[in-house]
C-alpha positions as CSV (number, residue, x, y, z in Angstrom):
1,X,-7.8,7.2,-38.3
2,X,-9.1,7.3,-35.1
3,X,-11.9,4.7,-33.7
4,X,-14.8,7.5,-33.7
5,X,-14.4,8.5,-37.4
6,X,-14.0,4.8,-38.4
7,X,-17.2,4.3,-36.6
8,X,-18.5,7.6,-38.5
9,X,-17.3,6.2,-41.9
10,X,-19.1,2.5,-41.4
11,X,-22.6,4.5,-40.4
12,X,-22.0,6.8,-43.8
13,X,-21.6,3.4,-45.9
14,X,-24.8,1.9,-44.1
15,X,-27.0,4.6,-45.1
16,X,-28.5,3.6,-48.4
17,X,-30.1,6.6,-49.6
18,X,-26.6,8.6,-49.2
19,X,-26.0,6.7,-52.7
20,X,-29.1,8.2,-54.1
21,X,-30.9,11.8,-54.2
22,X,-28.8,14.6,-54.1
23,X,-31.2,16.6,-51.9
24,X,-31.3,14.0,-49.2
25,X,-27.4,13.9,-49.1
26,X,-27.3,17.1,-48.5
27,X,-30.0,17.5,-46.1
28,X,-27.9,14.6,-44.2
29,X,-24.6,16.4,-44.4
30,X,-25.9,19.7,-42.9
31,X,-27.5,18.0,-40.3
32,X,-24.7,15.8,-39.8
33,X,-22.8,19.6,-39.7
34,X,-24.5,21.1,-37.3
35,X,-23.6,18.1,-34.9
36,X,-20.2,18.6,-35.1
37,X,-18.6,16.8,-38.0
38,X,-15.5,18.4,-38.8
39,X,-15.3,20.7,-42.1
40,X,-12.6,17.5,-43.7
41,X,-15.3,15.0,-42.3
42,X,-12.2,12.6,-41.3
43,X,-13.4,12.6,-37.7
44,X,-16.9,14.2,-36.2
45,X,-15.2,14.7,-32.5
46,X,-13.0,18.1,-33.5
47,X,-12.3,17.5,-29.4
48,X,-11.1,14.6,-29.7
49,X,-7.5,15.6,-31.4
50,X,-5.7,18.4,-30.4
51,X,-2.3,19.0,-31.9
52,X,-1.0,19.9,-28.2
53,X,-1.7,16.0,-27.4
54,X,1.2,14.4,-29.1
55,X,3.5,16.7,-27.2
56,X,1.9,17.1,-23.7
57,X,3.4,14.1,-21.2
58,X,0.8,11.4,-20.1
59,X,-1.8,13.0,-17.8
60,X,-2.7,11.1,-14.8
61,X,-4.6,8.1,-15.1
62,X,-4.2,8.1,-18.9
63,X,-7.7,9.7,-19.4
64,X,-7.8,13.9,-20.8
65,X,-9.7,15.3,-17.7
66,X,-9.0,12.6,-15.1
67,X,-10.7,14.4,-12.0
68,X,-13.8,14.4,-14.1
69,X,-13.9,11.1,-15.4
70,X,-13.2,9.7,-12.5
71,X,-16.2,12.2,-10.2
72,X,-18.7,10.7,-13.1
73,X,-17.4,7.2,-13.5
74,X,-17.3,6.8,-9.5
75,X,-20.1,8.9,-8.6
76,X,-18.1,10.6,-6.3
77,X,-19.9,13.4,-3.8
78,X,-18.1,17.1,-3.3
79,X,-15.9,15.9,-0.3
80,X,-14.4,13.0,-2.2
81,X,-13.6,15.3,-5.3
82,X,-11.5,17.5,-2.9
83,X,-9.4,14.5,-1.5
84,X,-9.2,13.5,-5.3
85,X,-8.1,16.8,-7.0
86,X,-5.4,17.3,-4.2
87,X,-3.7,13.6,-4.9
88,X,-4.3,14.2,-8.9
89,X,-2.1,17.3,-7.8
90,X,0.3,15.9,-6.1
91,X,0.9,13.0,-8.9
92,X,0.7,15.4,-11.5
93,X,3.5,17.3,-10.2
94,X,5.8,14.3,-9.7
95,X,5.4,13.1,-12.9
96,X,6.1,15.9,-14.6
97,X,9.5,16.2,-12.3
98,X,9.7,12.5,-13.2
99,X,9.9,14.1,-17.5
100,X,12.4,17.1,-16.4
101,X,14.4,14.2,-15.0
102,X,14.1,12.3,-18.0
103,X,15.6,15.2,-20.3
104,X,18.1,15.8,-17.7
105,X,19.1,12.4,-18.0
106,X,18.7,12.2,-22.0
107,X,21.4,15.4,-22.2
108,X,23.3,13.5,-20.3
109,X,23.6,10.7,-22.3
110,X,24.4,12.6,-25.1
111,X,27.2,14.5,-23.2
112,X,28.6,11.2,-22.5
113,X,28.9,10.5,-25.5
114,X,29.8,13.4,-27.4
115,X,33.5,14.4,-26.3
116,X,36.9,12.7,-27.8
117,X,36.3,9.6,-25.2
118,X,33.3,8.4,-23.9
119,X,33.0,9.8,-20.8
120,X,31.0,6.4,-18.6
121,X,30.9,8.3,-15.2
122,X,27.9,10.8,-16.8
123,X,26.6,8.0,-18.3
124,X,26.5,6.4,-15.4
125,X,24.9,9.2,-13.5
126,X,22.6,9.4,-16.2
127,X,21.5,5.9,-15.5
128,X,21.1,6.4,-12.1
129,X,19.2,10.0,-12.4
130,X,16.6,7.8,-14.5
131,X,17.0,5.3,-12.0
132,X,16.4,7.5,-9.0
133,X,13.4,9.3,-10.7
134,X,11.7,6.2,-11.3
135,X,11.6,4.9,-7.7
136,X,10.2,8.6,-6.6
137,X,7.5,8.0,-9.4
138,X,6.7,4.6,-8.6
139,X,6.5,5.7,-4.7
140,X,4.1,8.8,-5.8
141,X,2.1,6.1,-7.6
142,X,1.7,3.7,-4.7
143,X,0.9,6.6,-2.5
144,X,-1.9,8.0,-4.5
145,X,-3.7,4.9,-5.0
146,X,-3.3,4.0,-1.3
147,X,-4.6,7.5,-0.7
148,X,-7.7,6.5,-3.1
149,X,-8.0,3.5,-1.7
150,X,-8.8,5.1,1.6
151,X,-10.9,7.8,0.2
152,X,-13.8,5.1,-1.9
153,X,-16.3,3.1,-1.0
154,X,-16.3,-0.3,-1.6
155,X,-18.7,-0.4,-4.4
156,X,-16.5,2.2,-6.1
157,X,-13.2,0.5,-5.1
158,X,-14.8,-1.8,-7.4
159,X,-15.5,0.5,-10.2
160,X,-11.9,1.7,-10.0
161,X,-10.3,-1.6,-10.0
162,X,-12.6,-2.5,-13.6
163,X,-11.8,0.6,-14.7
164,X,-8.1,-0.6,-14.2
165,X,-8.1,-3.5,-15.4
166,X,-10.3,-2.9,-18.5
167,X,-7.2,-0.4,-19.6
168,X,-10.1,2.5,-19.8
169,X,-7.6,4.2,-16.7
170,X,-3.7,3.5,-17.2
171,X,-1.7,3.2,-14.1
């Protein structure tokens, strides 16, 4: 269960007169319907799961639409966006060499260990294609933020780093 339709559960149960007439339940539950509740009523943000989710890799920053978040959270003006989308881009990109790398290395594995004798030098390369791809990550990674770093203000360095920290963005 998700944290908006727990919170959507509690405010049913705190509503007293749910318990009572019939024609004010109702009344609440096609109101509450034409806000968006979903047709189950397990969770009233039918956004807020897509089946696609638990099979997409990690988008940047941890956060669905991470060029928008980050334009409201920041307050970022049009020339700042630009800079922004472009090193979203160019993370994007690695990281999703960083997951062909990983399957690469996962087939691998499994070669290694699938033939009469375990065959150590492709696990070994294995190893070191997850190895490799994880230094070219973390150097993406340290480039982008340097590249964001450049690109704030102060006051929005700020909102970045509590943003951080707080685990709303994952790094």
């Amino acid at each position: 269960m998700c944290h908006a339709s727990r919170r959507q559960r509690r405010l049913q149960e705190a509503i007293p007169f749910l318990a009572g007439s019939d024609w004010l339940k109702s009344e609440y539950l096609e109101h509450a319907a034409r806000h968006g509740w979903d047709e189950r009523r397990k969770c009233f943000m039918r956004h807020h799961h897509h089946d696609s989710d638990q099979f997409e890799g990690r988008s940047a920053f941890g956060v669905r639409r991470p060029l928008r978040f980050l334009a409201h959270k920041l307050d970022l003006d049009e020339k700042q966006i630009t800079a922004l989308m472009r090193i979203l881009d160019e993370l994007k990109i690695e990281r999703a060499q960083a997951e062909v790398d990983d399957r690469r290395a996962t087939a691998e594995f499994a070669d290694a260990v699938e033939g009469e004798a375990f065959d150590g030098s492709k696990a070994a390369s294995a190893g070191d294609r997850r190895v490799q791809s994880a230094a070219r990550l973390r150097e993406a990674l340290t480039h982008a933020l340097q590249e964001i770093h450049a690109l704030l203000t102060t006051e929005q360095r700020q909102r970045l780093a509590y943003l951080i920290r707080s685990g709303v963005l994952s790094v």
